[in-house]
Phi, psi and omega in degrees: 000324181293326184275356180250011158247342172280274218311330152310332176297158187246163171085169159336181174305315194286315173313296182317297174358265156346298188284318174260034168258348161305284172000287161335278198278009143279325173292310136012299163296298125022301195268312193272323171248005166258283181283306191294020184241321170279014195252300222300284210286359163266017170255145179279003141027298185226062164234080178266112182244147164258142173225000000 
C-alpha cells in the first residue's frame, strides 16, 4: 500500500517526501480533531467500578 502511495505522488525525493509528510499530518489532525473527539463519548472511560 505505501509503495502504491509513492509511486503516485508526483516530483522527485523531496517532493514526495514533503507531500507525504504534509499527507501525515494531515491525517493526524484529522484524527485529533474530528474523529476522536466524536469517538471519545461512546467509549466506557468514566464507568469506574470497584468490585
Amino acid at each position: 500500500m505505501y509503495a502504491w502511495i509513492w509511486r503516485h505522488l508526483p516530483g522527485p525525493f523531496a517532493a514526495k517526501a514533503l507531500v507525504a509528510l504534509v499527507l501525515v499530518a494531515a491525517l493526524v489532525a484529522l484524527l485529533l480533531f474530528v474523529v476522536f473527539p466524536r469517538v471519545e463519548p461512546l467509549l466506557p472511560f468514566d464507568d469506574v467500578t470497584t468490585g
